[in-house]
C-alpha positions as CSV (number, residue, x, y, z in Angstrom):
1,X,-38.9,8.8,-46.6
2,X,-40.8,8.6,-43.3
3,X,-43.9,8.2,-44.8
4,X,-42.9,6.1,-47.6
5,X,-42.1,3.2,-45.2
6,X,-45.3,3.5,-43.1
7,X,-47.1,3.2,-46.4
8,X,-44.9,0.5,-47.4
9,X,-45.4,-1.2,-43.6
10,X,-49.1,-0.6,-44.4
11,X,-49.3,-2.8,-47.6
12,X,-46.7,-5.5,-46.0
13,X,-49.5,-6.5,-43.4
14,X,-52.5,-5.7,-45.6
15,X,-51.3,-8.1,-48.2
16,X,-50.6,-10.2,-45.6
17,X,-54.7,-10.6,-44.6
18,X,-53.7,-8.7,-41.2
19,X,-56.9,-6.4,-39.7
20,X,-55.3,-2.6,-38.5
21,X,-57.0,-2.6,-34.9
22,X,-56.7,0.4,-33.0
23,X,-56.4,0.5,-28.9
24,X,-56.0,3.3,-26.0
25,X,-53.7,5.6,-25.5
26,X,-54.9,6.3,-22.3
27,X,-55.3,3.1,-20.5
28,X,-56.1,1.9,-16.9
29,X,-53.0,0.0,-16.8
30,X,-49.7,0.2,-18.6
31,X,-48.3,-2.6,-17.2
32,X,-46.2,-3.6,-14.6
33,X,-42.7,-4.5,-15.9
34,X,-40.2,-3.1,-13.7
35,X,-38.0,-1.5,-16.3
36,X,-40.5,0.6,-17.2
37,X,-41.2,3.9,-16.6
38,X,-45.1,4.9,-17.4
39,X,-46.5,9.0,-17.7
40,X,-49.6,9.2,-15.2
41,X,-52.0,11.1,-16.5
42,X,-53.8,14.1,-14.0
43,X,-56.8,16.4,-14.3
44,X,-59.9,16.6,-12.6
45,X,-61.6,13.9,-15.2
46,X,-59.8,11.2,-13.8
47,X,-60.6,11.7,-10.2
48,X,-61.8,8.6,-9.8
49,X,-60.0,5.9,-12.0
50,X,-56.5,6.9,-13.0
51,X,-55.2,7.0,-16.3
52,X,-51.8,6.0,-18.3
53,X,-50.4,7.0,-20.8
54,X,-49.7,3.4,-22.6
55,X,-46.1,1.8,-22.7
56,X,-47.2,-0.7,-25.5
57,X,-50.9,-2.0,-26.8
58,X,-50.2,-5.8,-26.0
59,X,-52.6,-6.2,-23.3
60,X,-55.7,-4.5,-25.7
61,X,-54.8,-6.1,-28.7
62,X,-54.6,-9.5,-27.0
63,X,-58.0,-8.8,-25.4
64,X,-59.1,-8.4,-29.0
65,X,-57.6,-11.9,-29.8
66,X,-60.0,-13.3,-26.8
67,X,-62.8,-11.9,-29.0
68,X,-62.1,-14.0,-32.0
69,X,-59.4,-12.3,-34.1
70,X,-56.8,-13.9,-35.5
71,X,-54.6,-11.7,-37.3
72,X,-54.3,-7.7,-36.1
73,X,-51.5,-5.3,-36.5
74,X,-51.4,-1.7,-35.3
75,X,-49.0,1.0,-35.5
76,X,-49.6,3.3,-32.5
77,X,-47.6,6.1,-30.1
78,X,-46.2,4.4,-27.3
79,X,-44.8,6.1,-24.2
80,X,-41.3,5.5,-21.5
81,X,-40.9,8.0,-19.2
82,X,-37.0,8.7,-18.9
83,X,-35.7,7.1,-22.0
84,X,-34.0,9.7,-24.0
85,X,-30.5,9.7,-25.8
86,X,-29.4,8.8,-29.1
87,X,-31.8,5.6,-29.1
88,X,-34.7,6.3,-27.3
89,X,-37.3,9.3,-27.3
90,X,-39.8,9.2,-24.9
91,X,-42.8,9.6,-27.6
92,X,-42.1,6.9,-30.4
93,X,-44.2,4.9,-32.7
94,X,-44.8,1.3,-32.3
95,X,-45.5,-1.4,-34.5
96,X,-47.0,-4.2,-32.7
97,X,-49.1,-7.2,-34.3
98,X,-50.1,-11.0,-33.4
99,X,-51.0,-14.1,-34.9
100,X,-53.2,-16.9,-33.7
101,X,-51.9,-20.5,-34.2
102,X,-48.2,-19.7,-34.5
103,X,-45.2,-19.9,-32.2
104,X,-42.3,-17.1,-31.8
105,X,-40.8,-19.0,-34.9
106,X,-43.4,-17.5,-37.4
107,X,-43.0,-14.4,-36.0
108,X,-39.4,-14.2,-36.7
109,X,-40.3,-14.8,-40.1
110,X,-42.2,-12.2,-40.1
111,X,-39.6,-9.8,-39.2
112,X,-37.5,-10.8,-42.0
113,X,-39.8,-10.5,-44.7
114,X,-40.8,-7.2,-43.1
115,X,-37.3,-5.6,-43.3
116,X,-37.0,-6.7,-47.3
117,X,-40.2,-5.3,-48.3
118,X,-39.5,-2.0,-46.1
119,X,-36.2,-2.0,-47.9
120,X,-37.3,-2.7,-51.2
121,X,-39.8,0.1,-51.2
122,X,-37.4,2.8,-51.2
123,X,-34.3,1.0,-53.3
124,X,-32.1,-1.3,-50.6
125,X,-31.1,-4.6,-50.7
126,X,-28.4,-3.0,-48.0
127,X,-28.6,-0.8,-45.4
128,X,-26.6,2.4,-45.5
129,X,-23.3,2.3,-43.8
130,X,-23.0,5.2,-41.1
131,X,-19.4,5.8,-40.8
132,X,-17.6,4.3,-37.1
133,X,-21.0,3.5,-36.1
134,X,-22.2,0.4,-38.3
135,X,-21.6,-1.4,-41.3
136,X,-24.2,-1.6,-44.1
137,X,-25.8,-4.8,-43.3
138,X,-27.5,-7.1,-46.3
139,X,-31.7,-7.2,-45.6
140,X,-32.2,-10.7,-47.8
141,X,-33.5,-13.3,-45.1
142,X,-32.8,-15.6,-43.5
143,X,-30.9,-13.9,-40.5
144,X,-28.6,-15.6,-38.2
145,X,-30.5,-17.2,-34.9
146,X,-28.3,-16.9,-31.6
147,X,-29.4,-18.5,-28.4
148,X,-28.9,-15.9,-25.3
149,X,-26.8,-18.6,-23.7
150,X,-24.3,-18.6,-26.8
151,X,-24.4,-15.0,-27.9
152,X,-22.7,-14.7,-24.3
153,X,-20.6,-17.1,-24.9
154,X,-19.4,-15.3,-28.2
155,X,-18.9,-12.3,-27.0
156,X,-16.3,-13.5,-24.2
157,X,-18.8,-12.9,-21.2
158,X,-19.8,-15.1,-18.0
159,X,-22.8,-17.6,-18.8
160,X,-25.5,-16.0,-18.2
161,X,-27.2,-18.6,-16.1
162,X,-24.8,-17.8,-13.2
163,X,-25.7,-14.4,-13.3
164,X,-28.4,-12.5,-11.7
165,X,-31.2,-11.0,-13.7
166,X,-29.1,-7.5,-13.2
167,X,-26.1,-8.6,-14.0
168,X,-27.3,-10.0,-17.3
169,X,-29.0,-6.9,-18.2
170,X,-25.8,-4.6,-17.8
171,X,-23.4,-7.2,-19.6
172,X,-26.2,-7.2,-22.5
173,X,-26.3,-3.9,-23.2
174,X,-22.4,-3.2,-22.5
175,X,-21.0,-6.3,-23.9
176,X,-23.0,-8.5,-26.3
177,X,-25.3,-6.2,-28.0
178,X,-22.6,-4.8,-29.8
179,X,-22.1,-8.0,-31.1
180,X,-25.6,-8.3,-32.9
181,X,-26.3,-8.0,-36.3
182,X,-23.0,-6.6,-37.4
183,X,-23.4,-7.9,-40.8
184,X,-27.1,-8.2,-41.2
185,X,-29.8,-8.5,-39.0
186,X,-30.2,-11.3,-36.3
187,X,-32.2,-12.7,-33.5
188,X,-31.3,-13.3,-29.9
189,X,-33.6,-16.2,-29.4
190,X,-34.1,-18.2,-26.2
191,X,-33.9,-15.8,-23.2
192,X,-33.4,-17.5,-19.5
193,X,-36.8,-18.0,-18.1
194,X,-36.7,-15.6,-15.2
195,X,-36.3,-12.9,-17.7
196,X,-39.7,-14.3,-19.2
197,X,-41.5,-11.0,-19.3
198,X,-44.7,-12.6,-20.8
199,X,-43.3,-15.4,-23.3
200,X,-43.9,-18.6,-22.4
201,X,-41.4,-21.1,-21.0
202,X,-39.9,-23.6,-23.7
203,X,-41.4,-27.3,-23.7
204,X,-37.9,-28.2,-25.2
205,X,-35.8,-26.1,-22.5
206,X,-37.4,-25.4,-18.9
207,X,-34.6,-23.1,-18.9
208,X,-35.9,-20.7,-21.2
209,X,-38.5,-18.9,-22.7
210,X,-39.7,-18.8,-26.3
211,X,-38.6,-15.0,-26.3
212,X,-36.9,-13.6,-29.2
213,X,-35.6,-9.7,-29.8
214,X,-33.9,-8.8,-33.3
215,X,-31.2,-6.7,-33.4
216,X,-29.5,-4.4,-36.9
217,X,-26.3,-3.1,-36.2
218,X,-26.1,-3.7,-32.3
219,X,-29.4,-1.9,-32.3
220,X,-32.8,-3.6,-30.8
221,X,-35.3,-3.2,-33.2
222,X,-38.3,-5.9,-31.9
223,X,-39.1,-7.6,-28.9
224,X,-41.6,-10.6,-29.2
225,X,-42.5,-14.3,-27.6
226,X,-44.9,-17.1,-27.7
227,X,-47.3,-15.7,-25.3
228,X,-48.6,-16.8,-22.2
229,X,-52.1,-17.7,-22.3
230,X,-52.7,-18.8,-18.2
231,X,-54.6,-16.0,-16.3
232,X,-53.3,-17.4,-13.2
233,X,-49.5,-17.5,-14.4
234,X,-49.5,-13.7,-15.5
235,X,-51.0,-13.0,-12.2
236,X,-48.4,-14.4,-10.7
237,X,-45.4,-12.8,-12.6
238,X,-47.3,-9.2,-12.2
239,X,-47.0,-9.6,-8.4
240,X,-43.6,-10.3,-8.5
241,X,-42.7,-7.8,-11.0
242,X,-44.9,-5.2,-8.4
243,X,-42.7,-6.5,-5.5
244,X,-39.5,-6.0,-7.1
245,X,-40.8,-2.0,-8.2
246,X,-42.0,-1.7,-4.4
247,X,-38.5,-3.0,-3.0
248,X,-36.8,-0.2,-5.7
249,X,-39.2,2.1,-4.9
250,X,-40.7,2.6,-8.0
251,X,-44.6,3.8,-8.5
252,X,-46.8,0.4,-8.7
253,X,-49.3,0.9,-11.3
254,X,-52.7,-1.3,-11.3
255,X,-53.0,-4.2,-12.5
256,X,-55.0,-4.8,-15.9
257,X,-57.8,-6.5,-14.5
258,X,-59.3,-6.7,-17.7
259,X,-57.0,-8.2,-19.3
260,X,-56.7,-11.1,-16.1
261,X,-60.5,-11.5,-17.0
262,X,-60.2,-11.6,-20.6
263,X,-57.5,-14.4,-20.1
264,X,-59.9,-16.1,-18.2
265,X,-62.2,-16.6,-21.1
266,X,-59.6,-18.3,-23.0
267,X,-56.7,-16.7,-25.0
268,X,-56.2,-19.1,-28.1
269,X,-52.4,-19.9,-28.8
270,X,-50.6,-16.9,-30.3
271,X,-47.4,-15.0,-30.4
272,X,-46.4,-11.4,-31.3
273,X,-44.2,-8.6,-31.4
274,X,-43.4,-5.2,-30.9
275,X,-41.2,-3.3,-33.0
276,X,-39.5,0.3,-32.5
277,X,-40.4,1.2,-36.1
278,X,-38.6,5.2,-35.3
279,X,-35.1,2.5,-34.7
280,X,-36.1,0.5,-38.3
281,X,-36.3,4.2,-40.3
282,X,-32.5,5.0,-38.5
283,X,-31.5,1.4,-40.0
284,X,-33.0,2.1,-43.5
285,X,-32.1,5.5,-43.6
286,X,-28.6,5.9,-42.7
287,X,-29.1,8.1,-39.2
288,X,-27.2,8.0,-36.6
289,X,-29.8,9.4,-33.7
290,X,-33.4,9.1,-33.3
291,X,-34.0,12.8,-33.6
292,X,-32.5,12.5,-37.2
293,X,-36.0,10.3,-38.3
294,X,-38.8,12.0,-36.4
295,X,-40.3,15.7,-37.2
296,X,-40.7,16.6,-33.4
297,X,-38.1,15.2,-30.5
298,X,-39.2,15.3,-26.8
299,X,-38.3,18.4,-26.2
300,X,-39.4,20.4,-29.2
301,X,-42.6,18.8,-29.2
């Protein structure tokens, strides 16, 4: 069933006039984010410029968008050191992809028809119902579009403006994201701007940031924006992401210099996404862990 939907995923962006790129696994920089965790890679090849195991291809496949493509999707092995538990594996597969042109709006739609076709390749117009867990949840688009600020607000919590960037993160996950997607899937659109990561900030909103994550079931499946295109602005929101891992006193990777200069040539206007397609086969398939829809979990790999 595994490999039916990657075939299926295959064809979805094929027919769609996407290019499959392909990017490093190893990489000189997996970013700086703070909640991430990356694998350093040792040995006595990389003496003299350290390697990474890569957290997510964004930064190589928007180089490749510097270089005049347009349209490019990928569907990699991605890598978070310390994630594990019913959710999360450490080793997962990624499905990441970009278009020139758009706004976070398009890719969205994306998503949706995405999740049909996926589902329509092996028989649903439903997902299967797992038993105290979640509902089965209808695939036909279009899903429901919550702004941050009122997907709070339903779920009985504080605004989320008057919280801190923690606080908001631990009354996510504990309190509204089990109130996502409960009868089909929908997006949590509009996240406050200091929680940016590399979206850019709303013309309509200064608040907020054209960043968007979709959720099935109370369970994230994508994460994408309207990206940032300014070399100097990503500069400056790496250094304060490296501040805030020195003041935890978490390991500062390097900073993709590469990708600062490709910025400087000139990244056209684009937005993407980056979706957990291991969390998409426990959706379609019925599971209820993440172990139940790959061959080889962390530790029997």
């Amino acid at each position: 069933m595994r490999s039916a939907l990657l075939r299926a995923l295959r064809e979805f962006f094929w027919e769609e006039g996407f290019l499959e790129v392909e990017t490093p696994i190893a990489c000189a920089s997996p970013g700086v984010e703070v909640h991430l965790s990356p694998f350093r890679l040792e040995g006595p090849g990389l003496r003299f410029e350290s390697r990474w195991l890569t957290t997510s291809p964004e930064f190589h496949m928007k180089r490749l968008l510097t270089c005049g493509m347009d349209r490019i999707f990928q569907v990699t092995r991605a890598f978070r050191a310390g994630e594990r538990g019913d959710r999360h594996n450490p080793e997962f597969t990624m499905v990441e992809w970009y278009r020139v042109g758009v706004d976070y709006r398009a890719i969205q739609r994306d998503c949706e028809r995405l999740l049909v076709h996926l589902g329509q390749s092996i028989g649903l117009d439903r997902s299967p119902e797992v038993p105290g867990q979640r509902d089965a949840l209808l695939l036909e688009p279009p899903y429901p579009r919550v702004s941050f600020e009122e997907a709070f607000r339903r779920a009985g919590a504080p605004d989320p403006f008057a919280c801190t960037p923690e606080q908001r993160d631990l009354i996510l996950v504990e309190q509204v994201e089990p109130t996502l997607g409960r009868s089909m899937p929908e997006f949590l659109v509009d996240y406050p701007a200091d929680q940016a990561s590399l979206a850019r900030i709303s013309p309509r909103d200064p608040r907020v940031a054209e960043r968007f994550e979709m959720y099935a079931g109370g369970l994230e499946l994508a994460n994408g924006f309207s990206e940032v295109s300014d070399a100097d602005e990503v500069l400056r929101r790496s250094q304060e992401d490296l501040a805030a891992r020195r003041a935890l006193g978490l390991v500062e990777p390097p900073l993709d210099e590469r990708y600062l200069e490709a910025l400087r040539r000139g990244l056209p206007p684009c937005a993407g996404v980056a979706l957990g397609f291991d969390r998409v086969a426990m959706i379609l398939l019925g599971a209820r862990r993440i172990d139940e829809v790959i061959a080889f979990p962390f530790e029997a790999a």
